[in-house]
MOPAC internal coordinates of N, CA, C and O (Angstrom, degrees):
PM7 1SCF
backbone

  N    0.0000 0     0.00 0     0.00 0    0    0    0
  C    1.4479 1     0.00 0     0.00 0    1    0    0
  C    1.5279 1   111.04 1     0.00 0    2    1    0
  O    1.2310 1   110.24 1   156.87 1    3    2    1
  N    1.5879 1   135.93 1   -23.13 1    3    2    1
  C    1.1636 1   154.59 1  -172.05 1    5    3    2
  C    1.4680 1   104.49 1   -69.73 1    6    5    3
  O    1.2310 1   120.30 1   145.87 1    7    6    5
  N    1.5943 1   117.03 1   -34.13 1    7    6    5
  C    1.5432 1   106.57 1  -175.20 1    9    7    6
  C    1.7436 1    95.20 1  -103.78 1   10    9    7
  O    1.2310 1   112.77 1   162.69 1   11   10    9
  N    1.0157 1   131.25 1   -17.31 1   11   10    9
  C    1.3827 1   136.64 1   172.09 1   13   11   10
  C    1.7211 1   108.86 1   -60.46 1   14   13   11
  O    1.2310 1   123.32 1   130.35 1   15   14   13
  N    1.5664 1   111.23 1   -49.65 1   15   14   13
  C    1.5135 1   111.39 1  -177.02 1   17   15   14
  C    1.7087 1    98.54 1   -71.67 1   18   17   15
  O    1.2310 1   118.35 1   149.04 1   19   18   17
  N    1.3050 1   120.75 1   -30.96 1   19   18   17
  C    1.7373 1   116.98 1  -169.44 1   21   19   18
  C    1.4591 1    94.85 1   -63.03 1   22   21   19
  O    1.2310 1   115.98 1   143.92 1   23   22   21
  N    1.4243 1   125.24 1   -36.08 1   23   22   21
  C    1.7544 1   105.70 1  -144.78 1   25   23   22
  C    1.4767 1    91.83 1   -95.48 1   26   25   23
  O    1.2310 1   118.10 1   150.70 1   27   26   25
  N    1.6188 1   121.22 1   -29.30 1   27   26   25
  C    1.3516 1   132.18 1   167.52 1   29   27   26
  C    1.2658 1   128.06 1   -51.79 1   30   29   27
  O    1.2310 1   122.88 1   146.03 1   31   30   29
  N    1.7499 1   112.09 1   -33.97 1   31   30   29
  C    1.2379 1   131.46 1   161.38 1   33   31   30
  C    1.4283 1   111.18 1    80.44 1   34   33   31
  O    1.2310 1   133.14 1  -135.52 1   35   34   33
  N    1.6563 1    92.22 1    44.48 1   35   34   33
  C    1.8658 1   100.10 1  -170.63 1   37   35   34
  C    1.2129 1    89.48 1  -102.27 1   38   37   35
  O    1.2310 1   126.83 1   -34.87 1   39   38   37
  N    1.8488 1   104.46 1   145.13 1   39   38   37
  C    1.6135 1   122.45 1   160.45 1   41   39   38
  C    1.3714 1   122.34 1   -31.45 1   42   41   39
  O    1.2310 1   115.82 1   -24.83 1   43   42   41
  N    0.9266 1   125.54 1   155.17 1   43   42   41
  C    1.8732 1   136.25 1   139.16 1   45   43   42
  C    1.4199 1   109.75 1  -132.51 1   46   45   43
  O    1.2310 1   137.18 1   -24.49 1   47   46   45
  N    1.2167 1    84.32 1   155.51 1   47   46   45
  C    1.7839 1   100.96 1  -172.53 1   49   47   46
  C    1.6014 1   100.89 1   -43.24 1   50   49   47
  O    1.2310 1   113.55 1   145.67 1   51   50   49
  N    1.2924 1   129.80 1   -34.33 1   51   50   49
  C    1.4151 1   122.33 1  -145.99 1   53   51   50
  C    1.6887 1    91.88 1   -84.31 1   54   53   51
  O    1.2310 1   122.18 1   138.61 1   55   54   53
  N    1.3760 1   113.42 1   -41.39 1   55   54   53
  C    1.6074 1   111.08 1   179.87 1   57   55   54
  C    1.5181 1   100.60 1   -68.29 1   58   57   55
  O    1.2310 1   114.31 1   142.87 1   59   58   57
  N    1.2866 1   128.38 1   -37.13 1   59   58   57
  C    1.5251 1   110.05 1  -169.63 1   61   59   58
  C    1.3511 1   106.90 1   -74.40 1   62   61   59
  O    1.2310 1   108.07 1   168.33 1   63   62   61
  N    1.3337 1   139.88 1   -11.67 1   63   62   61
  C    1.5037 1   149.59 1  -159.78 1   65   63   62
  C    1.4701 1    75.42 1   -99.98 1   66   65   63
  O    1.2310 1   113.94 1   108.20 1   67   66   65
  N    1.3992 1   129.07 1   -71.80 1   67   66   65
  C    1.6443 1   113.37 1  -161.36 1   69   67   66
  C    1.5535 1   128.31 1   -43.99 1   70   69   67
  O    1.2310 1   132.43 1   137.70 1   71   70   69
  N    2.1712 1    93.59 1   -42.30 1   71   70   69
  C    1.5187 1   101.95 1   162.47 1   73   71   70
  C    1.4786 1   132.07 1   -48.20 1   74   73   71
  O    1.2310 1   132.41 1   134.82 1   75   74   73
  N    1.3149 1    93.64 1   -45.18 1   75   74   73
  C    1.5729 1   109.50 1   170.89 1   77   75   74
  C    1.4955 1   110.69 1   -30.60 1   78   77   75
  O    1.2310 1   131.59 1    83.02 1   79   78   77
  N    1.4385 1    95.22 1   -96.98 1   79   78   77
  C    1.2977 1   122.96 1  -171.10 1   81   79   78
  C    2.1892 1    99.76 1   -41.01 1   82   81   79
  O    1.2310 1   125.84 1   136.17 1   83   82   81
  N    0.9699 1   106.38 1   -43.83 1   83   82   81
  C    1.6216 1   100.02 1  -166.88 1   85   83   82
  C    1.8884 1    91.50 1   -60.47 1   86   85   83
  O    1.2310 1   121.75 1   119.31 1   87   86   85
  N    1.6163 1   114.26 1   -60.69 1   87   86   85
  C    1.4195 1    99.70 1   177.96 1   89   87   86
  C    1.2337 1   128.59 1   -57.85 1   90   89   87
  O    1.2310 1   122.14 1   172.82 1   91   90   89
  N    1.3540 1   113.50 1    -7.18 1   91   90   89
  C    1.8986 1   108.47 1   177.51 1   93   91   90
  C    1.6061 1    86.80 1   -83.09 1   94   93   91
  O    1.2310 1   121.31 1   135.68 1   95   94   93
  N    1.1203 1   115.09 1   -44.32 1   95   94   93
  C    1.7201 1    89.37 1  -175.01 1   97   95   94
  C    1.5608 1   145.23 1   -71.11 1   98   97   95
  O    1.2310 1   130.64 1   178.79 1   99   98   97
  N    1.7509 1    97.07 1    -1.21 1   99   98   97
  C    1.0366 1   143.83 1  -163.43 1  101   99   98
  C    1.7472 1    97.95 1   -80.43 1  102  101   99
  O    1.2310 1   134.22 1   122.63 1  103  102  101
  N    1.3488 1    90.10 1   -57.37 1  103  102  101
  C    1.5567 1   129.81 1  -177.31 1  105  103  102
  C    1.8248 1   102.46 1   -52.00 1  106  105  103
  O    1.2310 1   127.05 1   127.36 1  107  106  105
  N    1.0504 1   104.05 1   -52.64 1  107  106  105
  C    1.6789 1   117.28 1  -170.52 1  109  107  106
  C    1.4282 1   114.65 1   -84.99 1  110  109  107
  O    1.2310 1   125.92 1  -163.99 1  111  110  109
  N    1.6199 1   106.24 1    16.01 1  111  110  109
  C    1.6965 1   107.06 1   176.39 1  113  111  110
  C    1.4767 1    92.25 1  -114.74 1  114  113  111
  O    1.2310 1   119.90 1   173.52 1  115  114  113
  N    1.3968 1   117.80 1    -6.48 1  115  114  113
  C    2.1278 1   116.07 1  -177.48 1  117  115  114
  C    1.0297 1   106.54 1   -66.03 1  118  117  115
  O    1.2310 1   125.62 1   -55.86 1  119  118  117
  N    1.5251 1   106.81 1   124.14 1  119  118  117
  C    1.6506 1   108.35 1   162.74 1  121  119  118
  C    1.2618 1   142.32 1   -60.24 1  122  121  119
  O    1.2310 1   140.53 1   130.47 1  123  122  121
  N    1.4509 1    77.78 1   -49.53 1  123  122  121
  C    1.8818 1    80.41 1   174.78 1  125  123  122
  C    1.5719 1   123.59 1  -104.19 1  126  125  123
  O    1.2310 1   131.00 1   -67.37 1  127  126  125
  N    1.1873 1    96.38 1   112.63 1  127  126  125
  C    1.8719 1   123.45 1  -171.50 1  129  127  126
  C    1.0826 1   102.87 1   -13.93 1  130  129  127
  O    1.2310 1   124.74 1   109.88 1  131  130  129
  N    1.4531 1   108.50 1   -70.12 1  131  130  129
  C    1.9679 1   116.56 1  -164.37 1  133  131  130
  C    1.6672 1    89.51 1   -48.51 1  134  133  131
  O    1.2310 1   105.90 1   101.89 1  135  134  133
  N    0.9390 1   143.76 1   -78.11 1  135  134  133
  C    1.6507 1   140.15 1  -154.24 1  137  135  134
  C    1.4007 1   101.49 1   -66.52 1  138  137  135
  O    1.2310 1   104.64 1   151.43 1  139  138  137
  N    1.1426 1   145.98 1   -28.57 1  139  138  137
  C    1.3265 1   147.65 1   156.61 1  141  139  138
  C    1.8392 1   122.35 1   -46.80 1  142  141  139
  O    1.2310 1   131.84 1   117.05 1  143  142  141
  N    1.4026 1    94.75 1   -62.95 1  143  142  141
  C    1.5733 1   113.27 1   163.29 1  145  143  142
  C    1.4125 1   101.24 1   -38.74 1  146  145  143
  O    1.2310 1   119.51 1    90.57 1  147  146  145
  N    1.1444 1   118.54 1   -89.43 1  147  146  145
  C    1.7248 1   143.34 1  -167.97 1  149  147  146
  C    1.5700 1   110.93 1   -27.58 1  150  149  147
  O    1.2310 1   126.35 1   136.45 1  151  150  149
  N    1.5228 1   105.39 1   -43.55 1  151  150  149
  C    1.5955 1   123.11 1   173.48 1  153  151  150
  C    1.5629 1   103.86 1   -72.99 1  154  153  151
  O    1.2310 1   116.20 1   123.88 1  155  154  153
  N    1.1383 1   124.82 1   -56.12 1  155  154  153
  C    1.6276 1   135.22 1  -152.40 1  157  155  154
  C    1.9113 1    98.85 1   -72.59 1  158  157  155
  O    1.2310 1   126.74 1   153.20 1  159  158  157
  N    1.6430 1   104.64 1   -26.80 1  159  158  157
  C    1.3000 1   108.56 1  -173.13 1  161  159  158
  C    1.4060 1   106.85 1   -78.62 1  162  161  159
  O    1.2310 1   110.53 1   142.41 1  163  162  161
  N    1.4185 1   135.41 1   -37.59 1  163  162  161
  C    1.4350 1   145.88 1   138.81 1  165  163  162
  C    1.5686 1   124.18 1   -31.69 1  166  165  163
  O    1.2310 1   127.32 1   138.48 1  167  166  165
  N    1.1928 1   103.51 1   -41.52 1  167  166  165
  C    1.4290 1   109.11 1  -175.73 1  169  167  166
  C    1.7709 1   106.25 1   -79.33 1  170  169  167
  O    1.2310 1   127.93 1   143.15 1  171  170  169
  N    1.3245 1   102.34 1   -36.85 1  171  170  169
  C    1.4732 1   106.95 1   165.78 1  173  171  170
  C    1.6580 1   127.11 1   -73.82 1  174  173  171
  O    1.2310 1   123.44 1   137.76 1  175  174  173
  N    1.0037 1   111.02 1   -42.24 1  175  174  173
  C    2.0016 1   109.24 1   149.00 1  177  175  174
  C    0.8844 1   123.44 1   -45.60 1  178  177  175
  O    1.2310 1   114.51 1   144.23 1  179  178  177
  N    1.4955 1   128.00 1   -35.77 1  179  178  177
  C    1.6970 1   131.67 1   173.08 1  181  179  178
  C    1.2169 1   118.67 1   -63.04 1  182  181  179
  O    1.2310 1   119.86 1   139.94 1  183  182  181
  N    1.5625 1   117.86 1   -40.06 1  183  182  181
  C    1.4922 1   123.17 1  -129.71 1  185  183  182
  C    1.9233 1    85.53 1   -91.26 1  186  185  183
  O    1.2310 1   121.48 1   157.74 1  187  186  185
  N    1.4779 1   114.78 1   -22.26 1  187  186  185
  C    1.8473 1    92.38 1  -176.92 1  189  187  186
  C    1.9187 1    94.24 1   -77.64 1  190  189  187
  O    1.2310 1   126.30 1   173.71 1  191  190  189
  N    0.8362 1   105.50 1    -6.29 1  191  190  189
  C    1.5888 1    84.75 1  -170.80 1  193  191  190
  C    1.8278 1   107.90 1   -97.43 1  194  193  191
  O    1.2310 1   122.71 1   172.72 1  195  194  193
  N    1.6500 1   112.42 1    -7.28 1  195  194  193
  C    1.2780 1    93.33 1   153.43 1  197  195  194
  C    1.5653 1   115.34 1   -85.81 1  198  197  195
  O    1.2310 1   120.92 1   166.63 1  199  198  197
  N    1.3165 1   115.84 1   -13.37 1  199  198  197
  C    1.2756 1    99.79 1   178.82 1  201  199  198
  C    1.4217 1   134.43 1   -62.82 1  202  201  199
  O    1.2310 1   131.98 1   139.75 1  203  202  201
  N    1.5689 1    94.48 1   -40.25 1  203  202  201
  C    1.1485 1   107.25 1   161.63 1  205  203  202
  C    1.5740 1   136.91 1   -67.27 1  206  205  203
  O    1.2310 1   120.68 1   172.16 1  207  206  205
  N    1.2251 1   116.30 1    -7.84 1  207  206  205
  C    1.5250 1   129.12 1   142.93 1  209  207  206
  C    1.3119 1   116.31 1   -52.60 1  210  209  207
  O    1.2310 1   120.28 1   127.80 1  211  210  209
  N    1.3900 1   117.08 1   -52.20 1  211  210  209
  C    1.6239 1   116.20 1  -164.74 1  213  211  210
  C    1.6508 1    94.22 1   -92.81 1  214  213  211
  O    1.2310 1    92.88 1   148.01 1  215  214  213
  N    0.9957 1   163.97 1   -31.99 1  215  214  213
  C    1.1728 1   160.90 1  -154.02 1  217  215  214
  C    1.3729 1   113.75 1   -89.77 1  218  217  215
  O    1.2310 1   126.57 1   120.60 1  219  218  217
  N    1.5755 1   104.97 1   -59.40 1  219  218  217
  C    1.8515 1   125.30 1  -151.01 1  221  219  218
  C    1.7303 1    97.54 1   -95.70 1  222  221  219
  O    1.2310 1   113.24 1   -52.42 1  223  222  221
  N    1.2061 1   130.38 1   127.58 1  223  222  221
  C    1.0941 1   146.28 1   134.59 1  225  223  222
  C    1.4307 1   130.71 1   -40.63 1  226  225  223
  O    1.2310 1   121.33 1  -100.92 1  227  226  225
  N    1.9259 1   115.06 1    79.08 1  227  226  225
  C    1.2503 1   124.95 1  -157.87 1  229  227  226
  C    1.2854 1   148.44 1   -93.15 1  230  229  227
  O    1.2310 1   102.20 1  -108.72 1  231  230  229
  N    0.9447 1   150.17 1    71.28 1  231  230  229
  C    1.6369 1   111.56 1  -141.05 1  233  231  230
  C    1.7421 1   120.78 1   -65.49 1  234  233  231
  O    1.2310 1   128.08 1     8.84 1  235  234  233
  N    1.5583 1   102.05 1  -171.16 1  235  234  233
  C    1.3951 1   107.72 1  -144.28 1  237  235  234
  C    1.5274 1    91.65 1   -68.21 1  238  237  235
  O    1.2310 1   118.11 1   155.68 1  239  238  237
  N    1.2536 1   121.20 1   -24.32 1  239  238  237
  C    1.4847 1   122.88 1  -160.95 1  241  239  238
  C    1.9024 1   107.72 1   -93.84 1  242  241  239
  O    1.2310 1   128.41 1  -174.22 1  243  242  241
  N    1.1378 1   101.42 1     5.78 1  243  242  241
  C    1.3694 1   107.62 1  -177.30 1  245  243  242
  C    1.5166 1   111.97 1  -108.72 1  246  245  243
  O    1.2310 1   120.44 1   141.98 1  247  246  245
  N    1.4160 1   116.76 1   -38.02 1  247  246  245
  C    1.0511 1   145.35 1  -175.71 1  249  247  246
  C    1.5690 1    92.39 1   -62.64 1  250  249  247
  O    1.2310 1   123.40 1   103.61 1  251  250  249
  N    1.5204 1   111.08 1   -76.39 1  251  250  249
  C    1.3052 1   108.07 1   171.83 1  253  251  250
  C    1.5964 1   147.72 1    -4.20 1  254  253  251
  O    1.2310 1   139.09 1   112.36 1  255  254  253
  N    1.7169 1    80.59 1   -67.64 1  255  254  253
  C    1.3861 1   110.26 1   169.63 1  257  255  254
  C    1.4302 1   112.22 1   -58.15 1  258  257  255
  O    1.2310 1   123.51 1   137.51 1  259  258  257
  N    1.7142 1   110.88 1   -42.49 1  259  258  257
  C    1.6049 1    85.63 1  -165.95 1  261  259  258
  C    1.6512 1   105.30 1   -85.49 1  262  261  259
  O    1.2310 1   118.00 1   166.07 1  263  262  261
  N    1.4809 1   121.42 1   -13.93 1  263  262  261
  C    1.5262 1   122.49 1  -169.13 1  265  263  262
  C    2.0380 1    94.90 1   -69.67 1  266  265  263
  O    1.2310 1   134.72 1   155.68 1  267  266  265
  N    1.3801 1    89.13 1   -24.32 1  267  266  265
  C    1.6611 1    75.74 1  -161.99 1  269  267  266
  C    2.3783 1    88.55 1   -89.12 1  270  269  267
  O    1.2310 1   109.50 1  -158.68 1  271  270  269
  N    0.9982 1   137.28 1    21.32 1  271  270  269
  C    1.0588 1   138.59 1   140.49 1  273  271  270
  C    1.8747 1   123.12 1   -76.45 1  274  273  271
  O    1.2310 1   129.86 1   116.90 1  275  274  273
  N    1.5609 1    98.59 1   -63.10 1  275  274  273
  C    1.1545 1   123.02 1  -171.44 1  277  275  274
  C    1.6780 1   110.89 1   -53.48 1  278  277  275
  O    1.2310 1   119.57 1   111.33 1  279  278  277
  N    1.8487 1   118.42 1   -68.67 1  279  278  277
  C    1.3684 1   119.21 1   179.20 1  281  279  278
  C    1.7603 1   110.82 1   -53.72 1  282  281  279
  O    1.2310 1   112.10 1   147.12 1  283  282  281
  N    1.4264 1   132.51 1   -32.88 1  283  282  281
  C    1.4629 1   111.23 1  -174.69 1  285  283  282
  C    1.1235 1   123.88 1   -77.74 1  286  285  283
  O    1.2310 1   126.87 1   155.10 1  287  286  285
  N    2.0196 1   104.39 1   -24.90 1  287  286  285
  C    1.5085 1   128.03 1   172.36 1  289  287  286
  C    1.9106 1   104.52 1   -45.73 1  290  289  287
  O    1.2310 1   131.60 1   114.59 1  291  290  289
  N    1.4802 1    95.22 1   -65.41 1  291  290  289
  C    2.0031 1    97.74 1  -168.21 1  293  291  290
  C    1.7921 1    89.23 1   -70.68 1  294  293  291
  O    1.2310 1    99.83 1   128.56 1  295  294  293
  N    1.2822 1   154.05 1   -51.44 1  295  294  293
  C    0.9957 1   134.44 1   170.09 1  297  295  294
  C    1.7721 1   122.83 1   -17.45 1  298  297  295
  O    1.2310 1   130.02 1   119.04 1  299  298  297
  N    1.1654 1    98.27 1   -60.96 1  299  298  297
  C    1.7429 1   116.26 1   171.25 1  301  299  298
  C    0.9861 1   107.79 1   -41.41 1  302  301  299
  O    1.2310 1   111.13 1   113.61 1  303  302  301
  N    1.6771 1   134.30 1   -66.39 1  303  302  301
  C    1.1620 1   160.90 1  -137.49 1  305  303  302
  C    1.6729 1    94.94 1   -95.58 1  306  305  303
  O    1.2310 1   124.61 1   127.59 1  307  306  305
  N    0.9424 1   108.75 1   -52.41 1  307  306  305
  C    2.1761 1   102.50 1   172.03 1  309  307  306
  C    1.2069 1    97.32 1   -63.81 1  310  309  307
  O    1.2310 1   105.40 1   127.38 1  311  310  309
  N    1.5688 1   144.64 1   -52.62 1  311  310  309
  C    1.3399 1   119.00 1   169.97 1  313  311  310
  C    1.2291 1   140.98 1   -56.17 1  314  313  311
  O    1.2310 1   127.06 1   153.51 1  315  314  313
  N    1.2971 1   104.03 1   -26.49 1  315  314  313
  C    2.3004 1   109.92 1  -177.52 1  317  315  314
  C    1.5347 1    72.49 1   -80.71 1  318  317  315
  O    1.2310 1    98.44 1   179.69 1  319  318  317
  N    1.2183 1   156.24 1    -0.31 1  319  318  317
  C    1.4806 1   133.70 1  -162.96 1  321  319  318
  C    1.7795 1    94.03 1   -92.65 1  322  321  319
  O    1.2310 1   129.68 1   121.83 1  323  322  321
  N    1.7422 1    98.94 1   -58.17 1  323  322  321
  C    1.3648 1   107.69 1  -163.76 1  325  323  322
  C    1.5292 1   103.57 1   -67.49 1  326  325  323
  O    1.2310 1   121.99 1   144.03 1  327  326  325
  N    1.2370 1   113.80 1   -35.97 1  327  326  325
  C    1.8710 1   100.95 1  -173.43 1  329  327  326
  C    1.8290 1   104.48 1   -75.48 1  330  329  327
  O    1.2310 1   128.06 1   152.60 1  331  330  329
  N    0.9425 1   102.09 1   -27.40 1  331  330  329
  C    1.9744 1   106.13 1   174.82 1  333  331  330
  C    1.7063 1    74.17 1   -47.93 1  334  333  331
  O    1.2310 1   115.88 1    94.11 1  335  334  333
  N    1.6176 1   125.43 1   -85.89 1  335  334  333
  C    1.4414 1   125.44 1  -122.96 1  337  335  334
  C    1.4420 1    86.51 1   -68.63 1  338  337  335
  O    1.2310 1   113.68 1   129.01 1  339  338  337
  N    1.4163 1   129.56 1   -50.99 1  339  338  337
  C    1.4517 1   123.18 1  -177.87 1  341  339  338
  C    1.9200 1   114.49 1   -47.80 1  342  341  339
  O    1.2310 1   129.06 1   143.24 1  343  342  341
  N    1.3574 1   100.14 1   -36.76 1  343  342  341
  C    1.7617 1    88.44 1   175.25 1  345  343  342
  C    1.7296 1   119.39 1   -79.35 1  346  345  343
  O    1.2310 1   121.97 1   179.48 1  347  346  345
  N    1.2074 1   113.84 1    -0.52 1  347  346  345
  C    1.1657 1   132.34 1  -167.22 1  349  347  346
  C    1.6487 1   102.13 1   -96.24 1  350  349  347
  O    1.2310 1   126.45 1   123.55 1  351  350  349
  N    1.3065 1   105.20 1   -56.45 1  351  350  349
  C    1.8406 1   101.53 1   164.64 1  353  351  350
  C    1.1141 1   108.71 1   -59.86 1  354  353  351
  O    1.2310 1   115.62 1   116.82 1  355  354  353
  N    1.4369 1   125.92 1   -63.18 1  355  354  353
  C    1.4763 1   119.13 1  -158.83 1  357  355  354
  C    1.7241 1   110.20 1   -47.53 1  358  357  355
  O    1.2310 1   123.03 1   134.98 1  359  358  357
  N    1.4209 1   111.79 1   -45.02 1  359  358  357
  C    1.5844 1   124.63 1   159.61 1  361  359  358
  C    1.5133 1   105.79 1   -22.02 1  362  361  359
  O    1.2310 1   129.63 1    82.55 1  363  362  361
  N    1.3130 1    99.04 1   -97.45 1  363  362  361
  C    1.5728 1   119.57 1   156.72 1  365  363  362
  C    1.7645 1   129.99 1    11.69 1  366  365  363
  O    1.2310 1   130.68 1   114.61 1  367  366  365
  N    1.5473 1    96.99 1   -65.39 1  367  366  365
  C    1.2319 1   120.94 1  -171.54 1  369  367  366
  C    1.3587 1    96.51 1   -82.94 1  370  369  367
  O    1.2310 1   103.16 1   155.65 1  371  370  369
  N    1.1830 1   148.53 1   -24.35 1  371  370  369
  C    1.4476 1   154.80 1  -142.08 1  373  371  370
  C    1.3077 1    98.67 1  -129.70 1  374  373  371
  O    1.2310 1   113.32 1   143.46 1  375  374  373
  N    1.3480 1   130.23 1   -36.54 1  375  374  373
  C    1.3711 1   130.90 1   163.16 1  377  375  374
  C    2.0115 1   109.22 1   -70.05 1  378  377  375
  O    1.2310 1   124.82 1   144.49 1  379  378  377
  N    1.2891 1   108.34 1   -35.51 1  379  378  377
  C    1.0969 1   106.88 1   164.50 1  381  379  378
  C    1.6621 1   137.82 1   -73.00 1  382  381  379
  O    1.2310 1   123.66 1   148.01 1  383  382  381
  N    1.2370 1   110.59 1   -31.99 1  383  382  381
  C    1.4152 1   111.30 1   150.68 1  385  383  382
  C    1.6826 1   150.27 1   -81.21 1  386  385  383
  O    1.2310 1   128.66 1   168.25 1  387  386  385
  N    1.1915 1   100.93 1   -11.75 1  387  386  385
  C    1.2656 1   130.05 1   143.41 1  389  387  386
  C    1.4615 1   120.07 1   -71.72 1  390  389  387
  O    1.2310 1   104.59 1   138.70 1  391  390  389
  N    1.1220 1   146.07 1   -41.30 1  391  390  389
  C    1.6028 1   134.87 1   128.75 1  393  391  390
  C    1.1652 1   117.29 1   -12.26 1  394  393  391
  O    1.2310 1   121.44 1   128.42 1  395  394  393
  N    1.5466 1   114.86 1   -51.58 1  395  394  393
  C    1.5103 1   122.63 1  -142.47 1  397  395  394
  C    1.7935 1   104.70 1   -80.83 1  398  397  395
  O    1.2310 1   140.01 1   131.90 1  399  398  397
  N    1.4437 1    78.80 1   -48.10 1  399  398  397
  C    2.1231 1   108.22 1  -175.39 1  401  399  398
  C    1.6088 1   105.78 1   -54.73 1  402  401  399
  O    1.2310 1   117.13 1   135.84 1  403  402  401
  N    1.8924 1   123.06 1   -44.16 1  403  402  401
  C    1.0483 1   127.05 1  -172.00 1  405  403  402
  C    1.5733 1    95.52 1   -78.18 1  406  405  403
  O    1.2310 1   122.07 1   126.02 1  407  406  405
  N    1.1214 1   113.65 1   -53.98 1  407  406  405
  C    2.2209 1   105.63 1  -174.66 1  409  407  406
  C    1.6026 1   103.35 1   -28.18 1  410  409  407
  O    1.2310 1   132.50 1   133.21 1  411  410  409
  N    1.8337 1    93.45 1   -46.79 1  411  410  409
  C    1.7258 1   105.43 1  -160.92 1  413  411  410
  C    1.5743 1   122.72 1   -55.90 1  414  413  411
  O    1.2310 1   137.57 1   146.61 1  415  414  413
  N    1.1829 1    83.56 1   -33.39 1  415  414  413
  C    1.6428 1   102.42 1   176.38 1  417  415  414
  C    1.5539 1   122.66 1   -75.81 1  418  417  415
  O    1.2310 1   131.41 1   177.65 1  419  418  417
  N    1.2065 1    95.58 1    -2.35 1  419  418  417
  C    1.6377 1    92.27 1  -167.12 1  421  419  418
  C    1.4854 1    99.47 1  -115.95 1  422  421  419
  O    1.2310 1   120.10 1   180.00 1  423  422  421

């Protein structure tokens, strides 16, 4: 079943635990709290149900159930990630040209 899930390109707990963990760290570079919180509180609803992947002895129909919770959950969670970092440049960029305009003037 191990080369059947590779070519299928189905999860295991061990990649969704890696996802995990890479977006919590992802999570812990947000500046601003409230959008940090909001993510971390998601990331914490998720995290018993990978455990329970790696721990509990499941069947196929249980397993199911929780991958089809778990993958749309961190899906979500890479997006509030990327629009945080995208509102954070655009900030950025706008704080930077406004710098630029006042030097000009002077």
């Amino acid at each position: 079943m191990g080369l059947l899930d590779f070519i299928m390109r189905r999860q295991n707990a061990y990649k969704l635990r890696k996802e995990y963990d890479r977006l919590r760290e992802h999570t812990d570079k947000i500046h601003k709290i409230d959008q940090r919180l909001e993510i971390l509180r998601m990331l914490d609803q998720i995290e018993p149900s990978i455990i329970s992947l790696e721990e509990h002895h499941m069947s196929n129909y249980e397993k199911k159930k929780v991958y089809g919770y778990v993958i749309p959950q961190l899906r979500k969670v890479k997006f509030m990630i990327n629009e945080s970092k995208k509102s954070a440049k655009e900030k950025e960029n706008v704080f930077k040209n406004f710098k630029d305009e006042e030097h000009d003037m002077h």
